[in-house]
C-alpha positions in Angstrom: 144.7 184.2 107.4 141.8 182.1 107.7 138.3 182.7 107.9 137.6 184.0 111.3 133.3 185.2 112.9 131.3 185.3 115.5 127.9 185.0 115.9 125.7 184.3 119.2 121.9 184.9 119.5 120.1 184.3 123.0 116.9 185.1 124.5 115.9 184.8 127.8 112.2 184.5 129.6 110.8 184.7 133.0 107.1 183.2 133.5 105.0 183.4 137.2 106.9 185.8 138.7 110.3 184.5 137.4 109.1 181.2 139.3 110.3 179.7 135.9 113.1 181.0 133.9 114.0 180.2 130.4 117.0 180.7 127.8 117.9 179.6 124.8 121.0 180.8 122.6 122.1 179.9 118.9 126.2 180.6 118.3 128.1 179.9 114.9 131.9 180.5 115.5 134.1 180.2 112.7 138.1 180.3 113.0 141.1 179.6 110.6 145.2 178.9 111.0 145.0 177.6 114.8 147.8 176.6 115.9 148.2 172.6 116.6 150.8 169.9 116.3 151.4 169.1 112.8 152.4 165.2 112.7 155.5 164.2 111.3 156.8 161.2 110.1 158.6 158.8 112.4 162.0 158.7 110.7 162.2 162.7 111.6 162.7 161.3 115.8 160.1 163.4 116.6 156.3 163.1 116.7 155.1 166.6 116.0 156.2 170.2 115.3 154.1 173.3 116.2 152.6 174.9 113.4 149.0 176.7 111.8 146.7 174.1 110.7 145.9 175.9 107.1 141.8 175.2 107.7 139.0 177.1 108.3 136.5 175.0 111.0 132.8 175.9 112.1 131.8 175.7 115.4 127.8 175.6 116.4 125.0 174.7 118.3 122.1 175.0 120.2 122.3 175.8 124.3 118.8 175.2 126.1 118.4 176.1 130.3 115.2 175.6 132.5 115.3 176.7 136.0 112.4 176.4 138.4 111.6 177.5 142.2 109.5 174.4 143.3 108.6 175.4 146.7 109.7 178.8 148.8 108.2 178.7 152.3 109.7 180.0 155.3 111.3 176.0 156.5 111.9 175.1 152.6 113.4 176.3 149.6 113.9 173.6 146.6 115.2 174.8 143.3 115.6 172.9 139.7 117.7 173.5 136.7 118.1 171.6 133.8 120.6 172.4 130.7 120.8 170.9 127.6 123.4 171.1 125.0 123.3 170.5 120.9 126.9 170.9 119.4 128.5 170.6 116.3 131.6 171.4 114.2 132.5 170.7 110.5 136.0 171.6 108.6 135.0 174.0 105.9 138.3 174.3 103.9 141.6 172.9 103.7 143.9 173.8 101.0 145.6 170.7 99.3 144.3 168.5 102.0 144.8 165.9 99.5 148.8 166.3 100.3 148.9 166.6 103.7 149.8 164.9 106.5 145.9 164.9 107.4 144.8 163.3 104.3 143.7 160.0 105.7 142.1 162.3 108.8 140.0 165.0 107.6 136.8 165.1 105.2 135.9 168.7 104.1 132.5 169.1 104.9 132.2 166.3 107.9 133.2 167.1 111.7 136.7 167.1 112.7 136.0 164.3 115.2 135.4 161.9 112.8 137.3 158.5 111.9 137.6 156.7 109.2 136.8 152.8 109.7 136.3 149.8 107.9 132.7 148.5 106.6 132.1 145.4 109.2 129.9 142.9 107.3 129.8 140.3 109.7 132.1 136.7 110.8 132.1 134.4 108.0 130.3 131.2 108.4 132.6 128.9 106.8 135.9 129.9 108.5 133.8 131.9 111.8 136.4 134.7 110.7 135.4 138.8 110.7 134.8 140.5 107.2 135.1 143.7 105.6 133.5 145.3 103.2 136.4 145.5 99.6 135.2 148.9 98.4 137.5 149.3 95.5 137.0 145.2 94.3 140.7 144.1 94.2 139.9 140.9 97.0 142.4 142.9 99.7 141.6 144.9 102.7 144.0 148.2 102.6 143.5 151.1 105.0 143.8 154.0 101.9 141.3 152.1 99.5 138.9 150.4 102.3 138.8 152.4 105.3 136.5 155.2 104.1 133.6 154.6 106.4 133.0 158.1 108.4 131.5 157.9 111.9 131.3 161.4 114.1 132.4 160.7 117.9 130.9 163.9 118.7 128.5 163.7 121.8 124.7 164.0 120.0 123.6 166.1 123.3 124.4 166.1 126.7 123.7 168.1 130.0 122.9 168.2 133.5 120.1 168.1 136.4 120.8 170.2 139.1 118.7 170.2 142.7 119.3 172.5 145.6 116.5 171.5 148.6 117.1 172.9 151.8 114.8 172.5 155.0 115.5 174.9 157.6 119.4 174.3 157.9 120.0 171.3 156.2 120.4 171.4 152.7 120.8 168.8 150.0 122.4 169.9 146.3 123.1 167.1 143.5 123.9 167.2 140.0 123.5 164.5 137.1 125.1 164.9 134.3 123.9 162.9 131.0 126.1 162.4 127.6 124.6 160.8 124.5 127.6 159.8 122.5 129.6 156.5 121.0 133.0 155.5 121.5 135.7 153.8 119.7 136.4 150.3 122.2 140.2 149.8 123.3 141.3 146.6 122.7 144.3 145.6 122.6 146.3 144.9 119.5 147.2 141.6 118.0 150.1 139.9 117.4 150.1 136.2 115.3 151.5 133.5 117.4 151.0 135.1 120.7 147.3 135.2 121.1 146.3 132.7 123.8 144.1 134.6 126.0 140.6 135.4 125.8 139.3 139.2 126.0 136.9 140.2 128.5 133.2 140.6 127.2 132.9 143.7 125.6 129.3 143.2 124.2 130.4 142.7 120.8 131.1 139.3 118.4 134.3 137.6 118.9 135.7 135.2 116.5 138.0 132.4 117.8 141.2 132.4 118.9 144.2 130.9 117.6 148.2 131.0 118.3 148.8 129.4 114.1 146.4 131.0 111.8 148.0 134.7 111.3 145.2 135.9 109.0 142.8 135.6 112.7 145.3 138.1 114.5 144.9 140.5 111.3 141.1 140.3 110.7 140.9 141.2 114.5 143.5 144.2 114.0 141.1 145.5 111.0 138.2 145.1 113.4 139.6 147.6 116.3 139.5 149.8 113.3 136.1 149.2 111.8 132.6 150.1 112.8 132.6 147.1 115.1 134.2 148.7 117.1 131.7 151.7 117.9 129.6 151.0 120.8 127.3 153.4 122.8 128.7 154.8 125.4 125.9 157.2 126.8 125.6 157.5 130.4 123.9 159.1 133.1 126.6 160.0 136.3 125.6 161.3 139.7 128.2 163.5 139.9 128.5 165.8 142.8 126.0 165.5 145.9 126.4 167.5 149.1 124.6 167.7 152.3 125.7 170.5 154.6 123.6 171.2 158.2 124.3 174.8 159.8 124.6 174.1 163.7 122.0 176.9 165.5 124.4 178.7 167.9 122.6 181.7 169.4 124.4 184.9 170.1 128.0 183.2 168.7 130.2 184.7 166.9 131.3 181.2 165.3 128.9 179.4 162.6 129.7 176.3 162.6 128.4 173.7 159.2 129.0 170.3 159.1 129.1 168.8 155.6 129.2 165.6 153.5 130.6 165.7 150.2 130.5 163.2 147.4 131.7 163.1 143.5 131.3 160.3 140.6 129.5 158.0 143.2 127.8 156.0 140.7 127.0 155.9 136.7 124.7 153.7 134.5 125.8 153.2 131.2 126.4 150.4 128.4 129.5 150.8 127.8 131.9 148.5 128.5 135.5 149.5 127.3 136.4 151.3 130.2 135.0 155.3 131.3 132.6 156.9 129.2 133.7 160.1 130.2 137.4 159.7 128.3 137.3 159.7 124.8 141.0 158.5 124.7 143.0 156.3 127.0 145.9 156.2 128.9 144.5 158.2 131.3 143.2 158.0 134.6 138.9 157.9 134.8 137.2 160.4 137.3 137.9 159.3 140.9 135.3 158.6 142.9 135.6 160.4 146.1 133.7 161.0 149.3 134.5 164.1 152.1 133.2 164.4 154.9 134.2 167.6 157.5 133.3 170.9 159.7 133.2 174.2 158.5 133.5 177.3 161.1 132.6 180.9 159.2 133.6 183.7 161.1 
């Protein structure tokens, strides 16, 4: 069995009259032989098997939470909280990593979320072609020898700003979330003799495009895979908003509310390769949706 603790610290303070409220916490949670999908190799017809990942991974980080009353008066009530998030992970131990089917994945000592990527040096002037970096000297790119460059896709920090503000009986609650992070672009791959259309600007350098020079199609292929390809993707996303009003009706049983409702309505980021939410694709992005409607409590 693997390695397996817990360990979670917190401490919480209340200042004015619990006005303002603050909390912290610390965790460092460690866990061995979870069960994942072990790759296999294609031949076998299938793409995985379930099995215990023979590792030991660490889980920590830092959890930070402000909340504030801002004004409490008879007519208006408006409250703030703010959350902030530090989190980390690193593989501890693998046993004869070295022959496993991870051995081109994982890095003992460095975060599970990390990928390996060629060295970008820049396009050649001569030829306007992307290089590499040759780490081991022999004049060829290869992924074992040369793609060796770590870069952790884990989100730095991220966390949300929260606002409930109610006059009388119309109230107003939003939340922004906020992710500081990088992401791997999607492009598409290449194939030599078939590449006739230009990509879309992705905010990166493009070398030229031809349908009869092959080695162009397989310097782009290397730099989907290289630190090129790593672009921030931070972002800031108003992600819910709702305004409710409670219609007055005196001495009636019914208490009728009528709300507007709103999720993902807008987000400002740099990133241009598609949602910065999804760290993979293939799947569909947040939907931006809007409701509008009566409630009647009994």
């Amino acid at each position: 069995m693997g390695d397996k603790s817990q360990l979670e610290v917190a401490l919480e303070l209340g200042f004015l009259h619990d006005r303002l409220n603050f909390s912290m916490a610390y965790y460092q949670n460690r866990s061995g032989n979870q069960l994942v999908g072990i790759a296999l190799p294609t031949t076998t017809g299938f793409s995985s098997f379930s099995g215990n990942l023979p590792a030991t991974v660490e889980n920590k980080g830092w959890e930070f939470t402000l909340g504030s009353k801002n004004i409490t008066t008879n007519n208006w009530k408006w409250t703030t909280e703010v959350n902030l998030s530090f989190n980390r992970n690193k593989l501890l131990s693998y046993p004869d990593l070295e022959s496993s089917a991870y051995a081109n994945t994982y890095v003992i000592g460095r975060s599970i979320n990390s990928i390996k990527l060629y060295q970008y040096t820049g396009i050649n002037p001569t030829n306007n072609q992307y290089e590499f970096y040759d780490y081991d000297g022999d004049g060829i790119i290869t992924s074992l020898k040369d793609r060796v460059v770590l870069v952790d896709l884990n989100p730095s920090y991220y966390g949300g700003i929260a606002n409930q503000i109610r006059y009388k009986q119309l109230s107003l609650d939003m939340l922004f979330q906020f992710v500081k992070q990088e992401r791997q672009l999607y492009l598409p791959t290449a194939i030599a003799g078939t590449m006739t259309n230009q990509l879309v600007d992705y905010g990166i350098p493009m070398q030229p495009y031809s349908t009869k020079n092959s080695q162009i199609a397989a310097n782009y292929n290397l730099m989907r895979s290289s630190t090129l390809s790593i672009v921030d993707a931070s972002y800031i996303r108003l992600k819910n908003i709702s305004i409710t009003y409670d219609i007055p009706l005196k001495d009636h049983f019914l208490k009728p509310q009528i709300f507007l409702q709103g999720q993902n309505l807008f987000t400002l980021t740099p990133y241009k390769g598609g949602d910065p939410e999804f760290k993979y694709n293939r799947f569909l992005p947040p939907l931006r949706t809007i409701v509008m409607g009566m409630k009647l409590n009994f």
